[in-house]
N, C-alpha and C positions, 0 to 999 in steps of 0.2 A: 749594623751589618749582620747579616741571617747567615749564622759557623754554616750552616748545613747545606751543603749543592743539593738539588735538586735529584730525588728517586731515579736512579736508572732504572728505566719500567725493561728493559732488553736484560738486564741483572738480574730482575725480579723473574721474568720467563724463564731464563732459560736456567735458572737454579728451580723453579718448578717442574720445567723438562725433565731435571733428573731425578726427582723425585718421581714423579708418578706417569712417567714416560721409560726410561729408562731402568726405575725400579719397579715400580709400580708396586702394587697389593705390598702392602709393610705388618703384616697380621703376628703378634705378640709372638716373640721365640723363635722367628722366622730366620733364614738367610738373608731375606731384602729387608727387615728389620732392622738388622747386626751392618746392612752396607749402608742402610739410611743416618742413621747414627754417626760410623765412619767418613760418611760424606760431610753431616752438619760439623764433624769433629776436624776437617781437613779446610773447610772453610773458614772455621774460626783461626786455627794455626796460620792459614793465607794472610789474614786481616790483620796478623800482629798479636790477638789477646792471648794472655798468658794464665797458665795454669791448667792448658785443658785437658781432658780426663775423661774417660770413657767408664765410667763403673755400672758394672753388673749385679743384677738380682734374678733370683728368681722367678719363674711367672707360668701359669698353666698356657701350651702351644696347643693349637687343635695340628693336627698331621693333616688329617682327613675327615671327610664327613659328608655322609651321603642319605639324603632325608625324602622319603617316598610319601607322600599323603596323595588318597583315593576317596572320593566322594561317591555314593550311591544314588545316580540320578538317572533318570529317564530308562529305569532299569536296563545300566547299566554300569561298569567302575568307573568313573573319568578321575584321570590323574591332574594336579593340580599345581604347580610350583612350590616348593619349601625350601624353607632355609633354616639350618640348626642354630640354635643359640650356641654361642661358645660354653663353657662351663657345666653345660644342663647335658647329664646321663644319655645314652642310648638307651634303644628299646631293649629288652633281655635277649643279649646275645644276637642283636643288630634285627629280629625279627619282627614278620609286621604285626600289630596289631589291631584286633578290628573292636568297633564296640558306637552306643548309642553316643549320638552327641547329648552333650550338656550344654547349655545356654548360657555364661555366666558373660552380667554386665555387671565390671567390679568399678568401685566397691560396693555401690548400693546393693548388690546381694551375696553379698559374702553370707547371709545368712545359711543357706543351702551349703555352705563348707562346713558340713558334721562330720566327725568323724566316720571315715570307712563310706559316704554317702555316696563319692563316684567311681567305687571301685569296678571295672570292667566296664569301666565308660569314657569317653573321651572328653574333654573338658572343651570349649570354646571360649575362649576369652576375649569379652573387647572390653577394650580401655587399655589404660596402663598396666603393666605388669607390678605386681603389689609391691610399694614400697613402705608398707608400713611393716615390720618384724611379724606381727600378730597376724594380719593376713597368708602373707606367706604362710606361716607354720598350717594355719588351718587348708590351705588348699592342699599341704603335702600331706597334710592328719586324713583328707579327705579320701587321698589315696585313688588318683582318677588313671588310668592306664597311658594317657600321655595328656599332654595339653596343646592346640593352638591359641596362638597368639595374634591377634587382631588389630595391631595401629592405629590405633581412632584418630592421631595425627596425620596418617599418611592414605589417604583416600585413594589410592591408585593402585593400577593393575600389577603391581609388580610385590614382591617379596624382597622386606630387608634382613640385612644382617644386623644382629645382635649380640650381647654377651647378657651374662646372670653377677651378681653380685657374689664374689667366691668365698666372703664369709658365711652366708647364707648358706652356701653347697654345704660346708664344711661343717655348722652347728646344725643346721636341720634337715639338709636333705633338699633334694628336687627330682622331682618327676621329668622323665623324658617331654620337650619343650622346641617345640618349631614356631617358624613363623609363615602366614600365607598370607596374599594380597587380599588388602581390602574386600576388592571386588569380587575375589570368589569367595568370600563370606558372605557378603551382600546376598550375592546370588543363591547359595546354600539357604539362606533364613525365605529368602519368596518362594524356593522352588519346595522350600519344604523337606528338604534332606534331613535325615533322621538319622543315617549311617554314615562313619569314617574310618579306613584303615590306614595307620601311620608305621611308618617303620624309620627306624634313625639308626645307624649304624656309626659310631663315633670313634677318633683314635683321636687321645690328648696324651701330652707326657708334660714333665715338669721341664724344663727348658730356662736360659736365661735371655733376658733383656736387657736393654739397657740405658742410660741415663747419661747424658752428655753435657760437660760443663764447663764453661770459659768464664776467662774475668777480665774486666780491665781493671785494674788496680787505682783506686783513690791515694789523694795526698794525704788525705786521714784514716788511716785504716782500723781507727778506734770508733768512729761511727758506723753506725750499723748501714750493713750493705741493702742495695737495691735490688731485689731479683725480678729478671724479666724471664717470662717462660713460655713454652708452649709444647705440644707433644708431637712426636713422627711414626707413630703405630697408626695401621688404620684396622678397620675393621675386613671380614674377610669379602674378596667378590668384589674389591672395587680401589682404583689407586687414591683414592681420598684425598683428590683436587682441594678442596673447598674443606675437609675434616681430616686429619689438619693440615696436608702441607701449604694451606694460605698461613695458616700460625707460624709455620716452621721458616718459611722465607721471608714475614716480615721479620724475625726475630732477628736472621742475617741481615737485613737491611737494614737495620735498627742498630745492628755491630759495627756495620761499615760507616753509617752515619757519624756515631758516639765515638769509636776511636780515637778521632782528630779532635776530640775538643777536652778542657783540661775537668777535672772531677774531683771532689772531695772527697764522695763516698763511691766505695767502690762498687762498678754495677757488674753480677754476676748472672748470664746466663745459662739456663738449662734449657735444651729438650729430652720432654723426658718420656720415655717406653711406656707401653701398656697402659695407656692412659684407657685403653677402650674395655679392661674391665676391671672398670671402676679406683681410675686412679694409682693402680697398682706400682708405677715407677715413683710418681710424685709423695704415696704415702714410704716407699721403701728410701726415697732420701731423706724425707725428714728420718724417719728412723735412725737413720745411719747416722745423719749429724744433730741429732736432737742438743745435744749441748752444746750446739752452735744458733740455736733460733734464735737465742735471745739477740744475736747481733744479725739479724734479720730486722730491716724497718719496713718493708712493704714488700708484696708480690702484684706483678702485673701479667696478667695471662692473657693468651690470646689465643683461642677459637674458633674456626669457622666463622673468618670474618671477610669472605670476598666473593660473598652474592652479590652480582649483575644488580637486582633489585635487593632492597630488604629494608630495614629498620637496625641501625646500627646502638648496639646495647652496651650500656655497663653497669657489669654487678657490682656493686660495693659491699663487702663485708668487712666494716670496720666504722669509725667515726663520720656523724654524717659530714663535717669540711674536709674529709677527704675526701667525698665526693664533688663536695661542691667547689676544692679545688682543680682537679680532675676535669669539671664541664668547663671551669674557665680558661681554662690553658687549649681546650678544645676550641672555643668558640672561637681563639684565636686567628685559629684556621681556618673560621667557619664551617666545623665539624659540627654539626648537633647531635648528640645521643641522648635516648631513655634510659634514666637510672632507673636501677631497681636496688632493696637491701634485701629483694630476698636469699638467706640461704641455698645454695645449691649444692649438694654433695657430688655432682658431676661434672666439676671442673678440677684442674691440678691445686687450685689454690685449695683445695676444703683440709687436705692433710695439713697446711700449714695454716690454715685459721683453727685447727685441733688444740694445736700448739698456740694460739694466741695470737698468729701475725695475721695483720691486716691486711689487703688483698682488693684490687682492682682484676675481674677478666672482662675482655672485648669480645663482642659474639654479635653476629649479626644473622639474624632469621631474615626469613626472604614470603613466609605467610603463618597464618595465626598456629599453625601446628609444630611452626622450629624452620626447619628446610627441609622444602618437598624433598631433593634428594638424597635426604639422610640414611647415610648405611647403603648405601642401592650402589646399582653399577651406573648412572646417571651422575654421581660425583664425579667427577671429567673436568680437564681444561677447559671441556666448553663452555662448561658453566661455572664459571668464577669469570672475575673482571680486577683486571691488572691493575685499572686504572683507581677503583676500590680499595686494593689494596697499598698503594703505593700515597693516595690521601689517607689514609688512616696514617701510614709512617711518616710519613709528613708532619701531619699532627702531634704526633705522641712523643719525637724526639725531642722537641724544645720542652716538654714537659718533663720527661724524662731528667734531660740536662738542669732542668732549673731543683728539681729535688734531692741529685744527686751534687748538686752546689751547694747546699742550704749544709750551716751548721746545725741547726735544730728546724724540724719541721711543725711547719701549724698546723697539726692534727696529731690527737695522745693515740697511742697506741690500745688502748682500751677499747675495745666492741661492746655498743648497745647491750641491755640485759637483755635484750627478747632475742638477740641473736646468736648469745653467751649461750640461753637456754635451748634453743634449736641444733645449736652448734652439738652438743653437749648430747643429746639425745642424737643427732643423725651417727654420729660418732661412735654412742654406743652401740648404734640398731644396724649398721652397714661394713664397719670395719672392725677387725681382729682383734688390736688395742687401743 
């Protein structure tokens, strides 16, 4: 007999309704933030789990931010869409700046980042934004008067929101950093635009977030607990349907399920804040309870996982039969997902694979670049599917319940050497300690 009734998809709505209908934009430090929290926090109280707790940290808030970029065409200015990175500087004293554009397709020419090379010029960048520590340093040694920022993921007319990695800001520095649509870069490089003036005028303060957590309590509470997580910060300009509150209401629906059926090991949830620059709630719990990981046995996160279309993902960082139990408790369902072991430092789990715990997250892309409408105002009710999300919870509870039964599980707690070493370097190259 299957403990579990069947997903109320009308449960699943209309706790997404308050999220990003009724709160909408959740942007780190915020007031709808601090009410997203309190909602996930009143829900869990609702269901019966005990122990829950709202704890606060730290976190850089943008207030305000107001980003003018001006292209030189047809002899004349045309103004163009921008959007600030969180974290990354204004122009001096919110002014514009004008200057030659620079061409950078990184990383293959990172070489042209010498010192002082682009000072009084504007940088373009397509690709990723550097993620390796060495690049960065050399684009800021380079000293360019602002930079955009190009998406080579996101082909479309529209300008996303993003943040900067804030140890970065903090050890080396960053130049003022917008971001503009594909398209009018495209069109900049055929039409031959030579000139750009940017102006960023920015207000951040130190502000707190925060971190929300329930448990149901096992009958052995000497084996290490189960976390299930996901985050409720979005990024700014958009109620973040799809990044994350599809993470955040399956997580509820995943409490309502679990509840009613009996457990050995205790499963505790978190959602956790400021996940959107760079993990920042998820790295300030382990912080907090660092001499509690060791009775940590798994982390299960969940992402952007209720595109309409997509390719349903999970990352494993940890032993590979924990993936491979993972896909069979899936298939059960008739779930299929692509595993991957690659490392990823941009999920909640990387702080506590820092510390050693093993870690499953669920993320589901929707084309080969992540999700068309990542960061953008196009993350909407419209585009997520309930009924996506509601088979994933389906799925993952019976899975769930059989691990958190188990007095010893088949898979060691020890991560691969190549993931030990990865781990180990993103660690030191992105976060604080």
């Amino acid at each position: 007999m299957n403990p579990f009734p069947p997903v109320n998809q009308k449960t699943l709505l209309r706790d997404w309704r308050v999220l990003c209908d009724d709160i909408g934009e959740r942007r780190a430090g915020s007031t709808a933030e601090r009410r997203a929290a309190e909602f996930v926090a009143r829900r869990w109280a609702e269901m019966g789990l005990t122990s829950v707790v709202i704890e606060e940290f730290p976190c850089t808030s943008l207030v305000s931010a107001r980003s003018r970029v001006q292209a030189w065409s047809g002899g004349r200015w045309r103004a163009v869409e921008a959007q600030t990175l969180v974290g990354a500087p204004g122009t001096p004293a919110g002014r514009t700046v004008e200057g030659e554009i620079v061409w950078l397709e990184l990383p293959e020419n990172r070489a042209v980042l010498k010192r002082g090379a682009l000072r009084g010029k504007i940088a373009v960048l397509f690709g990723p934004l550097p993620t390796r520590v060495e690049h960065h340093r050399q684009l800021v040694a380079a000293q360019p008067s602002a930079v955009i920022h190009v998406d080579e993921r996101l082909p479309f007319p529209w300008a996303k929101s993003d943040g900067v990695y804030p140890a970065w800001v903090k050890r080396h520095g960053m130049p003022p950093t917008v971001t503009v649509p594909y398209t009018e870069a495209w069109q900049w490089r055929q039409a031959g635009v030579r000139q750009l003036r940017v102006g960023v005028r920015i207000v951040q303060r130190t502000a707190l977030s925060q971190n929300v957590i329930a448990e149901l309590p096992g009958t052995s509470p000497h084996l290490p607990a189960l976390v299930l997580s996901a985050h409720h910060d979005t990024q700014c300009d958009n109620p973040g349907a799809d990044d994350n509150a599809s993470g955040v209401v399956g997580l509820l629906a995943l409490a309502r399920s679990l509840a009613a059926v009996p457990r050995r090991r205790t499963i505790r949830f978190i959602s956790f804040g400021c996940e959107e620059q760079l993990s920042v709630g998820s790295a300030a719990y382990v912080a907090a309870h660092r001499t509690a990981m060791r009775r940590v046995g798994l982390v299960v996160n969940f992402d952007s996982v209720a595109s309409p279309l997509g390719h349903l993902e999970l990352w494993r960082v940890g032993p590979v039969a924990l993936g491979t139990l993972a896909e069979r408790w899936l298939a059960r369902a008739v779930v299929g997902v692509r595993t991957s072991a690659e490392v990823s430092p941009f999920f909640d789990t990387f702080p506590f694979n820092r510390v050693g715990v093993p870690s499953l997250c669920f993320y589901r892309p929707n084309f080969s670049g992540g999700r068309w409408q990542h960061h953008s105002r196009h993350d909407t009710l419209a585009n997520v599917s309930v009924d996506e999300l509601a088979r994933l919870v389906t799925a993952v509870a019976p899975f769930v319940r059989n691990l958190a039964n188990r007095a010893t599980w088949p898979f060691a707690r020890a991560f691969p050497a190549d993931q030990r070493r990865v781990v180990r370097r993103l660690g030191a190259e992105l976060f604080e300690s």
